[in-house]
C-alpha positions in Angstrom: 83.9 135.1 117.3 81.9 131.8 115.9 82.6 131.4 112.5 79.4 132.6 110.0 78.7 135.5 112.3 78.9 139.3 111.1 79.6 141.8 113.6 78.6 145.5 112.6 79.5 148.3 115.2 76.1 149.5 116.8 74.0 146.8 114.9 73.0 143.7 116.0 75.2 140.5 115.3 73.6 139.0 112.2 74.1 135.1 110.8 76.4 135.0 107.3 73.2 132.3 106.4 74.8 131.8 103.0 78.3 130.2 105.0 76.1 128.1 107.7 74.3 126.9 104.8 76.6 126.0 102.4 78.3 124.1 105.2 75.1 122.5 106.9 74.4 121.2 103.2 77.3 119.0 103.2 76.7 117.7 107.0 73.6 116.8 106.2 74.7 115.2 102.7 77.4 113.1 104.6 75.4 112.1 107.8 72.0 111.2 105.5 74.8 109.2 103.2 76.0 107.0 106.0 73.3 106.6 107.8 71.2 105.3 104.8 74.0 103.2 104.3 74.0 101.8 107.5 70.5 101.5 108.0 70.8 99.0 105.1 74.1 96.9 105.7 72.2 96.2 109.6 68.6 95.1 108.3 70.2 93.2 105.6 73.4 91.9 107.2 73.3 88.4 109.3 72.4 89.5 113.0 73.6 88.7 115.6 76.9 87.2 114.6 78.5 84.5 116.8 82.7 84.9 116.8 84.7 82.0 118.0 84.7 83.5 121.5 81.5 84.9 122.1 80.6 81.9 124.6 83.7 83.7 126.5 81.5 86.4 127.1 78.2 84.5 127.5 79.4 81.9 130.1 81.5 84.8 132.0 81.6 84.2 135.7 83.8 86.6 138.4 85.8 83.4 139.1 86.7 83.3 135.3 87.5 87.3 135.3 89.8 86.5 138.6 91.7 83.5 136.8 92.2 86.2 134.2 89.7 84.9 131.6 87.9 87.8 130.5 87.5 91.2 131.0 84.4 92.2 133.0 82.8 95.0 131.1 81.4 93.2 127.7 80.1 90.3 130.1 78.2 93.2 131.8 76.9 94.1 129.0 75.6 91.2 127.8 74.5 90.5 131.3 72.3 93.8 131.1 70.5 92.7 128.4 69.6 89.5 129.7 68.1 91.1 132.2 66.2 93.5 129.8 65.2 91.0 127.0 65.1 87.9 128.1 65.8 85.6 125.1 66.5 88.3 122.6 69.4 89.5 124.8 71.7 88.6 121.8 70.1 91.2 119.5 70.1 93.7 122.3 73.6 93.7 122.5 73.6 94.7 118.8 71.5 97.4 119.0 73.8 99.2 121.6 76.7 98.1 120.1 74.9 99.9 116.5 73.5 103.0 119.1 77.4 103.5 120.3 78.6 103.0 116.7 76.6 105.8 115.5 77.0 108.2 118.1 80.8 107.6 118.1 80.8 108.8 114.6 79.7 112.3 116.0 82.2 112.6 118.3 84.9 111.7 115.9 83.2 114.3 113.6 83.4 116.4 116.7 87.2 115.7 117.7 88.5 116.3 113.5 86.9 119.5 113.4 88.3 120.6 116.5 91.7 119.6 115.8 91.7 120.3 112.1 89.5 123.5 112.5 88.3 122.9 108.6 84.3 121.3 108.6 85.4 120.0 105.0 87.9 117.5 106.4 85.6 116.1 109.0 83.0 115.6 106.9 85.4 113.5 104.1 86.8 111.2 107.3 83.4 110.8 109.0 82.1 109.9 105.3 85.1 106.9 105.3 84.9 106.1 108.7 81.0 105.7 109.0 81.2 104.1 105.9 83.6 101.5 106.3 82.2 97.9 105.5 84.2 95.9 108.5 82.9 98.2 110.9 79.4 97.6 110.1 80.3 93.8 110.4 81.7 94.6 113.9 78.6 96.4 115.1 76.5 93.1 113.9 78.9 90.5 115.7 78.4 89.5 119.2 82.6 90.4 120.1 84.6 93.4 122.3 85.4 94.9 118.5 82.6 97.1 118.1 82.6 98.7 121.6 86.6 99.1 121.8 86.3 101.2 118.7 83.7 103.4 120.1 85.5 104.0 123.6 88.4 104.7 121.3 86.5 107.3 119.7 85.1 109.1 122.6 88.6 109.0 124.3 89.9 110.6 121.3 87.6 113.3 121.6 87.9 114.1 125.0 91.7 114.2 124.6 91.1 116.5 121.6 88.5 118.5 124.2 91.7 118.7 126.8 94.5 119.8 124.4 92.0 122.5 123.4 91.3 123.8 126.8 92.8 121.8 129.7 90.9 121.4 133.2 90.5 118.6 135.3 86.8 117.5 134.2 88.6 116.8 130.5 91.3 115.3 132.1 89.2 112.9 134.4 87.2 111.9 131.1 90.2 110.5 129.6 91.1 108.4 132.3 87.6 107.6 132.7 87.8 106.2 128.5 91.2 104.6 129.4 89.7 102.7 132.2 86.5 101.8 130.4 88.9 100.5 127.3 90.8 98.1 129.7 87.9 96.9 131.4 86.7 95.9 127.9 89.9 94.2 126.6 93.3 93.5 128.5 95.3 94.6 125.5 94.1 98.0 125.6 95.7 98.1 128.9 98.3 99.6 126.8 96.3 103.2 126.1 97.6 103.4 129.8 101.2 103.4 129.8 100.6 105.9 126.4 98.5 108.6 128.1 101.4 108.3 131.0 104.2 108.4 128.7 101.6 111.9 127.4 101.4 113.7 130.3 104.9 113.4 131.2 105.9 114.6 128.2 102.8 117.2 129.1 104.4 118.3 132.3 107.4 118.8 130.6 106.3 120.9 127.5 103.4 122.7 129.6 104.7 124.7 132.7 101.4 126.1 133.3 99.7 122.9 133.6 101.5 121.1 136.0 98.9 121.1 138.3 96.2 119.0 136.4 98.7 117.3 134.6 99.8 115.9 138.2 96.2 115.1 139.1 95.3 113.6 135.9 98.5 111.6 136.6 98.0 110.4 139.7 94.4 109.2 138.6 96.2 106.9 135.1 98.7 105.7 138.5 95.5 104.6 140.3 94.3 102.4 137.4 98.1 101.1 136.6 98.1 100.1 140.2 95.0 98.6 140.3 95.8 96.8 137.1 98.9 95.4 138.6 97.2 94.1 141.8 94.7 92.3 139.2 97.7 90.8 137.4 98.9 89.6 140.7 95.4 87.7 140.9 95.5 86.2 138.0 99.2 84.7 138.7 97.9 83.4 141.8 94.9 81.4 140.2 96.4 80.8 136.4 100.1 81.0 136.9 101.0 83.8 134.3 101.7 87.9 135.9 99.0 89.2 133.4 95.8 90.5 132.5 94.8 87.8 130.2 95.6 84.0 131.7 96.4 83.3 127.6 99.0 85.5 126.8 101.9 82.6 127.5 100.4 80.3 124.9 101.0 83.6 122.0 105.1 82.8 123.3 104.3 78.8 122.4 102.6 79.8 118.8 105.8 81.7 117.9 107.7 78.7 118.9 105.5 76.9 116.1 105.5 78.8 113.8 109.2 79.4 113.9 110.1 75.4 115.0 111.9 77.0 117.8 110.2 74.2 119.7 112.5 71.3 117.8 115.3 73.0 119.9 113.6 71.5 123.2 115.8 68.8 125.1 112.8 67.0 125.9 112.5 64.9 122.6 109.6 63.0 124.0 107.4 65.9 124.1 108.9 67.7 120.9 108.0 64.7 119.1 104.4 64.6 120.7 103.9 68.5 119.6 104.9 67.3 116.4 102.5 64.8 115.7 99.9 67.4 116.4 101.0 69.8 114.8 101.2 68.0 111.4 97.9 66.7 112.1 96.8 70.5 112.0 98.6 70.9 108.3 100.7 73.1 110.4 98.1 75.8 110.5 98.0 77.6 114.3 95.2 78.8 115.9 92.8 78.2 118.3 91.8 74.5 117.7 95.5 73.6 117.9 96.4 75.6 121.1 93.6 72.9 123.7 95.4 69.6 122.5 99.3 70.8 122.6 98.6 72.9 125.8 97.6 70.1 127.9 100.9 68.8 127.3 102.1 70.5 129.5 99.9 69.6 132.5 96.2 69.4 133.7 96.0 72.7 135.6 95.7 75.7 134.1 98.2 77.4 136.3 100.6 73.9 135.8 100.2 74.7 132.2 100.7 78.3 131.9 104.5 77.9 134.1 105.6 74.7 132.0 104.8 77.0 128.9 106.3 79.8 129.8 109.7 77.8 130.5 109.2 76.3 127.3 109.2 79.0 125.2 111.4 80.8 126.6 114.3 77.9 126.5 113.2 77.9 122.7 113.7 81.8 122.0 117.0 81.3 123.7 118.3 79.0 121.9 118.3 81.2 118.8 117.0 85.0 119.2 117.7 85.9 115.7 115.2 83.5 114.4 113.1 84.9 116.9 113.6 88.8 115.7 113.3 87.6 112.3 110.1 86.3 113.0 108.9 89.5 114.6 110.2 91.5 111.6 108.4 89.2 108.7 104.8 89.6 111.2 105.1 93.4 110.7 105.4 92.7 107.2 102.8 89.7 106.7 100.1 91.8 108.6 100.8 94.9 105.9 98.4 93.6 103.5 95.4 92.2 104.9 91.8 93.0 104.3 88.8 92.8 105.3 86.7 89.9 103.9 83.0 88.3 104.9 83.6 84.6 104.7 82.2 83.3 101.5 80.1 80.8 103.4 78.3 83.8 105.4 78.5 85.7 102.1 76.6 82.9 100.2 73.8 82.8 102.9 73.2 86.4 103.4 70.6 88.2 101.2 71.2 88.8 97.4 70.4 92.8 98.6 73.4 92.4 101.0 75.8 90.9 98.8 75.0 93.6 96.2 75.5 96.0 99.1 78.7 94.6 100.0 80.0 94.9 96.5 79.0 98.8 96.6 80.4 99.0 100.0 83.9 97.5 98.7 83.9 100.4 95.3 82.6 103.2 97.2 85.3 103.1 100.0 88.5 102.2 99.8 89.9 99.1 101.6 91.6 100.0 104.7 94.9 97.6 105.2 97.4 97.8 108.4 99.8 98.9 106.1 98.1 102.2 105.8 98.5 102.6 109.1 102.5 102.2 108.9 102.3 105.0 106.4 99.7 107.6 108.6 101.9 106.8 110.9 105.3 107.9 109.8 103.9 110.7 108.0 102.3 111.7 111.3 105.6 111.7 113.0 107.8 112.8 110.2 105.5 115.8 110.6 105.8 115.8 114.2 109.6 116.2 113.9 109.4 119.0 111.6 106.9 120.7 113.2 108.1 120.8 116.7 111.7 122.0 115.1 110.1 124.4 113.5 108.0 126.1 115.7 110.1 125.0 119.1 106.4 124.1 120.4 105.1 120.5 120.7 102.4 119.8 118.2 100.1 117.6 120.2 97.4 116.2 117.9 100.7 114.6 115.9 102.4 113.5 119.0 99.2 111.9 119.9 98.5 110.3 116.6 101.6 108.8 115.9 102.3 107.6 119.2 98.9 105.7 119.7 99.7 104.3 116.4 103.1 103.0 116.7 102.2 102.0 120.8 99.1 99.6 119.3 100.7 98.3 116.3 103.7 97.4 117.6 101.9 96.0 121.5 99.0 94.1 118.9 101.7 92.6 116.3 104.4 91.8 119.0 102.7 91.0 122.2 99.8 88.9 120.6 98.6 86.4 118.4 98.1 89.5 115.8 95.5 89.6 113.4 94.0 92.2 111.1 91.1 92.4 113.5 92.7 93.2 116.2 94.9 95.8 114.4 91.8 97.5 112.9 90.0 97.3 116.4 92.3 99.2 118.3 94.0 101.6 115.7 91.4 102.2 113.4 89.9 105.9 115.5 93.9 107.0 115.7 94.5 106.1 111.7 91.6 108.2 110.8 92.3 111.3 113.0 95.9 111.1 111.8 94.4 111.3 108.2 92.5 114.0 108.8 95.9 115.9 109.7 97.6 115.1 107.0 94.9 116.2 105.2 94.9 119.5 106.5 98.7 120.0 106.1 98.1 119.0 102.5 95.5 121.7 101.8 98.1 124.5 103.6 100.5 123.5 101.2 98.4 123.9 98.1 97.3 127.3 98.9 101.0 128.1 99.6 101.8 126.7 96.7 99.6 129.2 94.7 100.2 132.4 97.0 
């Protein structure tokens, strides 16, 4: 029976309006809270932001997305709204990167409620979420950051919507949010292998699902396949077996930044790397990757083989450097934070930067290293539970595991940033809070029974 509702034998069911409004008040509180936050951080804030790779997504072509350059779906986007506004097609892309933004926080409202079953909770985490001052700064920026957390989102609710009641429409929606997530960004390729390793572990756990776990499994297979014909593409036109015809060059920054690259035989080009990477202050990123790369030949397939070879000589030569390395990135990544670069900070409004300041007291700053501790709290939980009660307790399974997949696939696998650990884990961290939030008020109230 839906909660709020009286039933009195031979009467008519009657509304508990004193329940349904206590709770409505605080829905409305939170959702008129962020929303007139929001409304102000977007007319004030600097729109549309250009990121170092937006012309990526501008200049997109299907020859680019077949040499592994980008990923198709943002380029549509952008394309779209060309089409529809002519000139202003940057600020359209805001606006629907704002519209998705702002419904993706009812659906995450939507998914904690379901999984928590306590209106409360969802309303504190939508509050934080919605509220969250590098968000807003996403929805603002022409960059895949904005829309990967709002697919996130609505693939974390229909996952939510599948565990509560599985069929094969809820089933088909994930797969349809996995493949709209890789379409946007080649890393997220990884949600794939995840939501296999899930419904194995589904078919399993769940003898009475079998049947759409199979189906739904068959359809994550399709887009696996289809991903590794792509990959076979890209090899053929940019000489790496990947999505992303860059990934090679994140094995030559670690070479760098380790000087596993000294170990080289060929002193003629060690010394050549050298020279520009001192003429860099030793600092790696983008504007040192064109210059050192064409080192290693014209072509971009040419380059991509020689620097593969390279770097993998130079990890050989000494893997414990190398698993050192990984080890201190984990821990280097731990503590940072979102910041607006002073320079866009000092041009903004004086209404923004007072805004800003707000922003930074009101909610608290979210670091990857709160993820590492949602994380194993999540799964220490998970353990516990499933001991306990000899019955897989999904939403922690789920949490955990999307968590510790991303983290470790962003900080290992790529050139990792704090962006692109917010921008993939951030929906998971905040669903995982919302658990632990939950299991925190069950204690309490056992504590005083």
């Amino acid at each position: 029976m839906p909660e709020g509702i009286k039933s009195v034998k031979g009467k008519k069911r009657t509304w508990n309006f004193h329940t349904i409004k206590e709770w409505g008040r605080l829905e409305w509180l939170t959702a008129c809270c962020v929303l007139l936050l929001r409304f102000l951080f977007y007319l004030l804030g600097n729109k549309p932001q250009i990121g170092g790779d937006t012309h990526t997504y501008v200049e997109f072509t299907w020859r680019g997305f077949l040499a592994g350059e980008r990923m198709p779906l943002y380029p549509l986007l952008i394309r779209a709204n060309r089409f529809l506004f002519q000139d202003g097609y940057l600020l359209g892309v805001v606006g629907c990167q704002i519209i998705l933004s702002l419904i993706s926080i009812l659906f995450l409202y939507r998914a904690v409620r379901m999984a928590t079953k306590n209106r409360g909770i969802a309303c504190i985490i939508v509050f934080f979420y919605g509220g969250n001052p590098w968000l807003m700064d996403a929805d603002l920026t022409i960059l895949t950051e904005s829309l990967a957390i709002s697919i996130s989102v609505f693939l974390l609710y229909h996952t939510v919507c599948y565990l509560q009641s599985p069929s094969l429409r809820r089933g088909m929606a994930m797969v349809f949010f996995v493949l709209s997530a890789t379409l946007l960004k080649s890393a997220l390729s990884v949600y794939v292998a995840a939501y296999l390793i899930f419904m194995g572990i589904q078919f399993f756990c769940e003898k009475d699902r079998r049947r759409i776990t199979i189906k739904v499994s068959a359809a994550l297979f399709g887009i696996a396949l289809l991903l590794l014909c792509y990959a076979g593409q890209v090899w053929k036109n940019a000489g790496t077996f990947s999505l992303d015809k860059r990934g090679v060059r994140h094995m030559l920054y670690t070479c760098l930044e380790t000087d596993l690259y000294k170990n080289y035989p060929d002193q003629e080009l060690v010394e050549k790397i050298d020279r520009i990477y001192l003429e860099h202050d030793k600092v790696v990123d983008w504007r040192i990757g064109e210059p050192i790369t064409l080192l290693f030949g014209e072509k971009y397939s040419e380059q991509n083989i020689r620097i593969r070879e390279f770097s993998r000589y130079c990890i050989r030569t000494e893997p414990g450097v190398y698993v050192r390395y990984l080890i201190g990135r984990f821990v280097r990544v731990t503590n940072d934070e979102y910041k607006i670069k002073q320079s866009e900070l000092d041009e903004s409004p004086f209404l923004f930067r007072v805004l800003y300041d707000m922003s930074g007291v009101l909610f608290p700053i979210v670091k990857v290293g709160h993820f590492y501790l949602i994380g194993g709290a999540t799964f220490l939980l998970l353990v516990i539970k499933w001991k306990k009660e000899k019955v897989c307790p999904w939403y922690y399974l789920g949490t955990s595991g999307m968590l510790m997949v991303i983290l470790v696939s962003v900080i290992v696998g790529t050139y990792c940033c704090y962006v692109r650990c917010l921008s993939y884990a951030l929906p998971f961290a905040y669903s995982g809070l919302a658990l632990l939030f939950q299991d925190l008020l069950k204690g309490l109230e056992k504590c005083r029974e």
